[in-house]
N, C-alpha and C positions, 0 to 999 in steps of 0.2 A: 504493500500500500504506500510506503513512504518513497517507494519507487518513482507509484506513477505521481506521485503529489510533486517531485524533485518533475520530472515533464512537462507536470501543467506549468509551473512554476516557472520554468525553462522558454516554453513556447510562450506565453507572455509576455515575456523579456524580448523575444525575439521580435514580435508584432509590434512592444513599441519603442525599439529600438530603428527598428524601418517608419513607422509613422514617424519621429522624429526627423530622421534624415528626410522624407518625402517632403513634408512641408513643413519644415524648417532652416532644411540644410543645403538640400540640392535644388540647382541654380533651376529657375522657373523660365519659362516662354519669355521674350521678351515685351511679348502684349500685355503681360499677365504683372508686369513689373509698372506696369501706371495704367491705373484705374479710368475705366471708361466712367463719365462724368454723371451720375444721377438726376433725377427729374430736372428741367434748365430753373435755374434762379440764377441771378444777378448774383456777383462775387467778390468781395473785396480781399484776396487772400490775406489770412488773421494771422499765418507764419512770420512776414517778416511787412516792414512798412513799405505799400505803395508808392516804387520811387512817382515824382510828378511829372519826368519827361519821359519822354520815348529813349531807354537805354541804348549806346551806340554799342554793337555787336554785328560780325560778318557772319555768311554761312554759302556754303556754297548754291549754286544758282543750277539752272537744265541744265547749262553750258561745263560747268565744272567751277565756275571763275570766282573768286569769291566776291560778294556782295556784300553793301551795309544796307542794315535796314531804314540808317537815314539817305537812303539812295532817292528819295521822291520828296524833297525839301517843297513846303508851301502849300503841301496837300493833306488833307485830314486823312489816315489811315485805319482799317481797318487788319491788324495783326493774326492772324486765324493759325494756332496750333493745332495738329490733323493728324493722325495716323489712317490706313486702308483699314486697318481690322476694325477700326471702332466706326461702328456703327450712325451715331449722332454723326460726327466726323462728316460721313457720307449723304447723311441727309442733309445736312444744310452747305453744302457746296454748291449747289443748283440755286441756291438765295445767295451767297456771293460771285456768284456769276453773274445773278441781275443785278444785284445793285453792282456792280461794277459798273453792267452796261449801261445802266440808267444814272449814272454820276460821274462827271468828269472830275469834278471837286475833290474826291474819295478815291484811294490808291490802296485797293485789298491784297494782303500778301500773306500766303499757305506757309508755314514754315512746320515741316513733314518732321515729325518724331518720328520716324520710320525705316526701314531698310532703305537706302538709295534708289537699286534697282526697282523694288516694289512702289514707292512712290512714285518714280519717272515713270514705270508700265501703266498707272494706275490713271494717271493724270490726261497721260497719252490715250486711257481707253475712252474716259469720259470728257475730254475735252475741257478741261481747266486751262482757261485763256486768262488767269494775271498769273502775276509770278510768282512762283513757288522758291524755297530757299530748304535745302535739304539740313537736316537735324543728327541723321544718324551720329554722328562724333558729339556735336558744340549743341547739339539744340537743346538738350536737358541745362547746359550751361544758361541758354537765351530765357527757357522759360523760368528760371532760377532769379534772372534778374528781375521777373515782372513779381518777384514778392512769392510766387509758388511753389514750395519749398519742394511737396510731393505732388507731381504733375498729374492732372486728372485731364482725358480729351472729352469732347473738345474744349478749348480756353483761348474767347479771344478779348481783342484788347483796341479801344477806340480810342483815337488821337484827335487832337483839333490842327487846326491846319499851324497851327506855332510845334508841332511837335508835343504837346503837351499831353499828357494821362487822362481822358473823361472817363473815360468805363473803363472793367472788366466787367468776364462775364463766364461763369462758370456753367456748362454744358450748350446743350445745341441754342440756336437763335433762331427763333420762329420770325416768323415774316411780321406782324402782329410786333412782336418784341423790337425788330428791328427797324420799325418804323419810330417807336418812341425815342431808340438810342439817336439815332440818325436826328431824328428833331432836336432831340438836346444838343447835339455835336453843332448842329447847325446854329445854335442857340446861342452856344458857348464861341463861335470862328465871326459872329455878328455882335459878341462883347455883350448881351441881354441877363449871360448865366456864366459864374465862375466854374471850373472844371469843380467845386466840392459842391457849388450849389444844382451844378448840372445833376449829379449822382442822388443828390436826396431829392430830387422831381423824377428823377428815374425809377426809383427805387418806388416811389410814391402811385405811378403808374403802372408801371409792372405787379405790383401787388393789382392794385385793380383790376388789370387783364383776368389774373387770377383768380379774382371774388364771380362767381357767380351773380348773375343780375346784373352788373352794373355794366 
């Protein structure tokens, strides 16, 4: 008896010495290492402070060449970090593609948390016409600088035409959504709304969206 007790005993040891190693120890998917972004709400990441410009950082471009992302001086920006696997990621790519095409004022740029290859195939299959800026190496660095310590896709990040911080925005941007931020950005490049006063009219509206009835 005290045999098979020294067994059981043994064989538990052994299950969770493998559950350990499984998810704890051994290295995970690289998808699996930043969180696809939860229901969308507006986001001010609470890790580190909100710098107030648009950080200067390069990353390489389709081309190979590296880029700054202050490459588009005098234009309000829309910053949009993306991966292929994530999902939200993919749905609103077909909304920064219109508002591209329907803003000359606003300069949208993908910056791909991603494998290289996978994002250039990916871009190439569905026709993503602004610029995309590849991630695989520096871009955990890029999204580090906007204040988000542990990167969640999608996260993007609205500029006034000074270069300046009005939004984040943690998960996808509904059409609906990005008509409010757009208004405020346009708010804030006409001098009516400070980029902090712009964020508490936003935040103010967005909740609304969100209430039923109104």
């Amino acid at each position: 008896m005290k045999s098979l007790g020294y067994v059981a005993v043994a064989v538990l040891a052994a299950a969770a010495g493998f559950a350990i190693y499984r998810y704890g120890i051994a290295p995970q998917p690289r998808e699996q290492q930043i969180a696809a972004a939860p229901t969308p709400e507006p986001a001010t990441p609470a890790q580190s402070p909100l710098p107030t410009e648009l950080p200067e950082f390069s990353l390489p471009d389709r081309d190979g060449q590296m880029r700054s992302i202050r490459s588009w001086p005098g234009k309000s920006m829309i910053v949009n970090f993306w991966a292929t696997w994530c999902a939200p990621c993919r749905r609103e790519i077909p909304l920064l593609r219109q508002i591209q095409k329907e803003n000359d004022g606003i300069q949208v740029v993908g910056i791909a948390l991603d494998f290289d290859q996978d994002a250039l195939r990916y871009a190439a299959e569905i026709g993503i016409d602004y610029p995309i800026l590849l991630g695989e190496k520096d871009g955990y660095d890029a999204v580090n600088r906007f204040g988000l310590e542990s990167p969640a896709l999608p996260f993007t990040v609205f500029t006034d035409n000074q270069a300046r911080i009005v939004l984040t925005h943690l998960g996808e941007v509904t059409r609906p959504q990005s008509k409010v931020m757009l208004d405020a950005v346009a708010r804030v490049n006409r001098g009516e709304l400070t980029p902090a006063a712009a964020r508490t009219v936003v935040a103010r509206q967005l909740q609304q969206l969100d209430t039923p009835g109104t």
